[in-house]
C-alpha positions in Angstrom: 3.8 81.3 -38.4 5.3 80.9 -35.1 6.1 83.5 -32.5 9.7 85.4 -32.6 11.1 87.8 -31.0 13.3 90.5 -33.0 15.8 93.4 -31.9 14.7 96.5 -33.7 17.7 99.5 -32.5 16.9 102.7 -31.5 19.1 104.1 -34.0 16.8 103.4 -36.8 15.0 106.9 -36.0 18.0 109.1 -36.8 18.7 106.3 -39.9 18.8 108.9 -42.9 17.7 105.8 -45.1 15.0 105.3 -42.9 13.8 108.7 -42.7 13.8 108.7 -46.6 10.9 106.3 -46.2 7.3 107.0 -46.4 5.2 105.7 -43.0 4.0 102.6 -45.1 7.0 101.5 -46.4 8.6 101.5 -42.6 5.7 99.8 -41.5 6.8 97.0 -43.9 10.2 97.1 -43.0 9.3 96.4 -39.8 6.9 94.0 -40.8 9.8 92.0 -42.7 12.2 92.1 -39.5 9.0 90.3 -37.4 8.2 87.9 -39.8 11.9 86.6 -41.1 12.8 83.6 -39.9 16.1 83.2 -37.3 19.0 83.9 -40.1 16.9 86.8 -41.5 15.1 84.8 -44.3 11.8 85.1 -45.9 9.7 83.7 -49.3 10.1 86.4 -51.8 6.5 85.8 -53.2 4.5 88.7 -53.2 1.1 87.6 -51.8 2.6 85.4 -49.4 4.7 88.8 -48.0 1.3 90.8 -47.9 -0.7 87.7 -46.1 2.1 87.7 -43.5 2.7 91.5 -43.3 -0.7 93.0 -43.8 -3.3 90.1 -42.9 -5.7 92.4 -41.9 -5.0 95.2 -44.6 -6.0 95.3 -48.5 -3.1 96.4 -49.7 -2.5 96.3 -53.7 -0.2 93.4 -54.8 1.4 96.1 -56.5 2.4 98.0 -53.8 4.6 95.3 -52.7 6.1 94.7 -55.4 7.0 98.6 -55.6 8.2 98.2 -52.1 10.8 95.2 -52.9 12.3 97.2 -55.5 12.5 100.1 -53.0 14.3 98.0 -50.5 16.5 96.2 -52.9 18.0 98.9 -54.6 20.5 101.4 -54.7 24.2 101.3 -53.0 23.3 99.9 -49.7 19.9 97.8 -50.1 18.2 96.6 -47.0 17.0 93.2 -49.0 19.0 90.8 -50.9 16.4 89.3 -53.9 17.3 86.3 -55.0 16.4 82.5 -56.8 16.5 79.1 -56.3 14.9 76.4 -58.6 12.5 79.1 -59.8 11.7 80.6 -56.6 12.5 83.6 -55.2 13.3 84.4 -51.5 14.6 87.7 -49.4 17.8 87.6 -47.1 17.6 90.9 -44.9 21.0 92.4 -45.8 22.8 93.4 -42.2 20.9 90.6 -40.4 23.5 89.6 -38.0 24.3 93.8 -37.6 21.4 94.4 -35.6 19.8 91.0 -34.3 21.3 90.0 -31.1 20.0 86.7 -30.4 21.2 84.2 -27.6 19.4 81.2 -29.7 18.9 80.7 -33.6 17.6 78.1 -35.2 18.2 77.0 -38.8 16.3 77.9 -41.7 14.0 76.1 -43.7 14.9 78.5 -46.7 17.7 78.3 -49.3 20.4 80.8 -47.7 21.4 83.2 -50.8 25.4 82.6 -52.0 28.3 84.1 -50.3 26.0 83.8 -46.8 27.0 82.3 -43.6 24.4 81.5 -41.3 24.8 81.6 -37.2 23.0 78.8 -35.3 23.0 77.9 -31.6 20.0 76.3 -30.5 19.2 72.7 -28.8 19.3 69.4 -30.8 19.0 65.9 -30.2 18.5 65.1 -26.3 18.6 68.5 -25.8 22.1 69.1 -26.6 23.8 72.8 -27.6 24.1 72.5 -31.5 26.6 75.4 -32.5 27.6 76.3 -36.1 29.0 79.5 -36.7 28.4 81.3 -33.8 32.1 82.8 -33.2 31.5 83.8 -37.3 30.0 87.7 -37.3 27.4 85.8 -40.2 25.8 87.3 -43.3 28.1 88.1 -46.2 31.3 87.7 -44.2 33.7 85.5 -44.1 35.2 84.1 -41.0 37.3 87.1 -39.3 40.1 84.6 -37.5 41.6 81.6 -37.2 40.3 81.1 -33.9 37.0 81.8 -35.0 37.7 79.2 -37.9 39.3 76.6 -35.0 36.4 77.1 -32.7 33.8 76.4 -35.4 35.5 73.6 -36.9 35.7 71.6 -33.4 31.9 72.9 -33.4 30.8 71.5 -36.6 32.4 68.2 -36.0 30.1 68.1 -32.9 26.9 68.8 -34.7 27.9 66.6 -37.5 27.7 63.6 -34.9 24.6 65.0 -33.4 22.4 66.4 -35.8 20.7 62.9 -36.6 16.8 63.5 -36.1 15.5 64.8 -33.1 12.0 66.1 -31.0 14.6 68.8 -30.0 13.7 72.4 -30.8 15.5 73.9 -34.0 13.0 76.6 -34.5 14.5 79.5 -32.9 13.7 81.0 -29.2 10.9 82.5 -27.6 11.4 83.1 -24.3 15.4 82.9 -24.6 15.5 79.8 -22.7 17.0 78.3 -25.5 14.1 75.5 -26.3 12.9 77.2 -29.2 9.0 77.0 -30.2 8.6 73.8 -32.1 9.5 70.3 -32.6 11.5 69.4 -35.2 14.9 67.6 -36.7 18.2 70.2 -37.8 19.0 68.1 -40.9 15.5 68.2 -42.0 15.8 72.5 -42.1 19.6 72.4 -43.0 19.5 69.5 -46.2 16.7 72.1 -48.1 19.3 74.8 -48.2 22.5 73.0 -49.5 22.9 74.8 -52.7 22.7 77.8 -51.2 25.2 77.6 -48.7 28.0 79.4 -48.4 30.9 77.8 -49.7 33.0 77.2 -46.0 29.3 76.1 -44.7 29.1 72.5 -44.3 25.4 70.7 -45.0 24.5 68.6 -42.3 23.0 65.2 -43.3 21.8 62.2 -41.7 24.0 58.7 -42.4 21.3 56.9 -41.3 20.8 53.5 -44.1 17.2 53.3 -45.4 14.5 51.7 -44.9 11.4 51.1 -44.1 9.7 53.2 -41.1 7.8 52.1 -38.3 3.5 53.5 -38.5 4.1 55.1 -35.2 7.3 56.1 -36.5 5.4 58.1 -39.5 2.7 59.1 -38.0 5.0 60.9 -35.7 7.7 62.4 -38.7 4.6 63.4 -40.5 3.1 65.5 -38.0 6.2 67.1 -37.3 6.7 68.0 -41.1 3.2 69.0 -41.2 4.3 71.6 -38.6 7.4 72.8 -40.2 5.9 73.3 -43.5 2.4 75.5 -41.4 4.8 78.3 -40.2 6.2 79.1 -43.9 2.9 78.7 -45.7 0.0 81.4 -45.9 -2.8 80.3 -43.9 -5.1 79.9 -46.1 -2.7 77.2 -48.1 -2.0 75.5 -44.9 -5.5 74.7 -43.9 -7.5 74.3 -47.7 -4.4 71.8 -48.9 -2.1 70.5 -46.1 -4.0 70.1 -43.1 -6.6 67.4 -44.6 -3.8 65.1 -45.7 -4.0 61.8 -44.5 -1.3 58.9 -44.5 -1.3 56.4 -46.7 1.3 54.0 -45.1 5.0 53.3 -46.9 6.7 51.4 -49.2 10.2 50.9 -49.6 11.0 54.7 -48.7 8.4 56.5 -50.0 5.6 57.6 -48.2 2.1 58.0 -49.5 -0.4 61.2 -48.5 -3.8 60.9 -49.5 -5.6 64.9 -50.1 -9.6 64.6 -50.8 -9.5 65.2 -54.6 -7.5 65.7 -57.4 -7.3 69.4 -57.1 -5.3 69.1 -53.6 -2.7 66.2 -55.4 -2.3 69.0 -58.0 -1.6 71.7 -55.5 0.7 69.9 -53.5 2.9 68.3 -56.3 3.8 71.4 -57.9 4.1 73.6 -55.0 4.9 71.6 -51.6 6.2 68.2 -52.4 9.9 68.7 -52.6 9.9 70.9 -49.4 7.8 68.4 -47.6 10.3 65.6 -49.2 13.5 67.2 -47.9 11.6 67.8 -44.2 10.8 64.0 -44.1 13.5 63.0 -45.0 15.6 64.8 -42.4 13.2 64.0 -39.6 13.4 60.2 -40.5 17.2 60.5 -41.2 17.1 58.9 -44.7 15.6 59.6 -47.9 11.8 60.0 -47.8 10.2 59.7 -51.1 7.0 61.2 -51.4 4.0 60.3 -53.4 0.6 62.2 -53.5 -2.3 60.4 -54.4 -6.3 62.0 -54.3 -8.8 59.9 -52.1 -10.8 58.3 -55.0 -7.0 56.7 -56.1 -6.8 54.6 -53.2 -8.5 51.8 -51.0 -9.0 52.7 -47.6 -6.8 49.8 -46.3 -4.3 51.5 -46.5 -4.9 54.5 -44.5 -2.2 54.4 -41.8 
């Protein structure tokens, strides 16, 4: 997971909801305002939240699950639970209250309905990509026509620009604007389409396909690879995803070799479509994708 920083107010000590929390429970509400990604996002999976919270910690599974319910209940929840294709993912409720970012990247999760995301960050030959940014974000709508006017002139720009990129979509570090990573905006904005809001435009690349140059995947490939490392537990990342191996391309799909049929398994059910909607952004047209174990194919043709 990459490096963030986050604005955590002083006003959360006197915070009677807050103060209604026990020291654990704050610690992991603080732990879910580092870890969320630029628009406030997280994976709602359980293990994944304690890997990512409490690496070093044994806490009980349990106990975070109690904790989620905590936090997404009652008038004024901090968490917003919800699903998409059969997986479930937190949006921190009064994101855009509190965080007071000069740079935000896009997500790489499914935005929950009625949500408007803010993004300012660099794109395509280092460009300032702006989509929302006069919008006060979350679940809001936009306040004025000018905000609407500004926006709109600001979409149309990113629309032309947002083709892929080795610009820096992943949010800001240093607030210098350059983000902490390599990677393309349509390949983080084209996974969350159904879940944007309904005056949110998805951003896709109108590029015609075809087939893709070795250099050309070797290069997309690493630079999904990355993507997909700072949403994924460690442990994931380095037994399934980091041994993958090309397997060259043809027509538009785009073979990955794992060691064995237990890693082909893993990474049909539970990484494939993310990894697909990556590439495909990054090579700005649809990338297929098909997983095959070592023992399934000649080494020829290992790209």
């Amino acid at each position: 997971m990459s490096e963030t920083n986050r604005t955590i107010t002083s006003a959360i000590r006197s915070s009677e909801s807050f103060s209604s929390l026990n020291y654990q429970q704050r610690d992991f509400w603080h732990g879910l305002i580092a870890v969320a990604d630029d628009q406030g996002r997280l994976r709602g999976h359980p293990q994944w939240l304690k890997s990512a919270i409490w690496p070093y910690d044994d806490v009980p599974i349990e106990t975070v699950n109690e904790y989620l319910n905590i936090f997404s209940s009652g008038e004024d929840p901090f968490i917003h639970i919800y699903e998409v294709k059969g997986k479930k993912y937190i949006q921190i409720v009064n994101w855009w209250k509190y965080q007071r970012m000069t740079w935000a990247g896009p997500s790489a999760l499914p935005a929950p309905n009625g949500w408007t995301d803010r993004m300012h960050y660099h794109g395509k030959g280092n460009a300032i990509i702006t989509l929302n940014w006069n919008h006060p974000g979350g679940f809001t709508k936009p306040t004025s026509k000018l905000d609407s006017e500004l926006d709109s002139r600001q979409d149309s720009k990113a629309d032309s620009e947002l083709a892929c990129s080795d610009g820096d979509v992943n949010g800001d570090v240093n607030d210098d604007g350059d983000g902490n990573g390599s990677a393309c905006a349509d390949a983080l904005l084209v996974p969350s389409k159904e879940g944007l809001a309904e005056d949110q435009p998805a951003v896709i690349s109108k590029k015609s396909p075809g087939l893709l140059s070795q250099q050309r995947q070797r290069k997309i490939f690493q630079e999904a690879l990355g993507q997909m490392q700072q949403n994924m537990p460690k442990a994931d990342f380095d037994t399934w995803m980091r041994p993958l191996k090309l397997g060259g391309m043809v027509g538009n799909t785009l073979r990955v070799i794992t060691v064995n049929s237990y890693g082909r398994d893993w990474i049909k059910s539970r990484a494939s479509p993310t990894l697909e909607r990556i590439l495909s952004g990054l090579a700005g047209t649809d990338v297929k994708l098909a997983v095959l174990a070592e023992m399934e194919v000649p080494d020829q043709v290992m790209v």
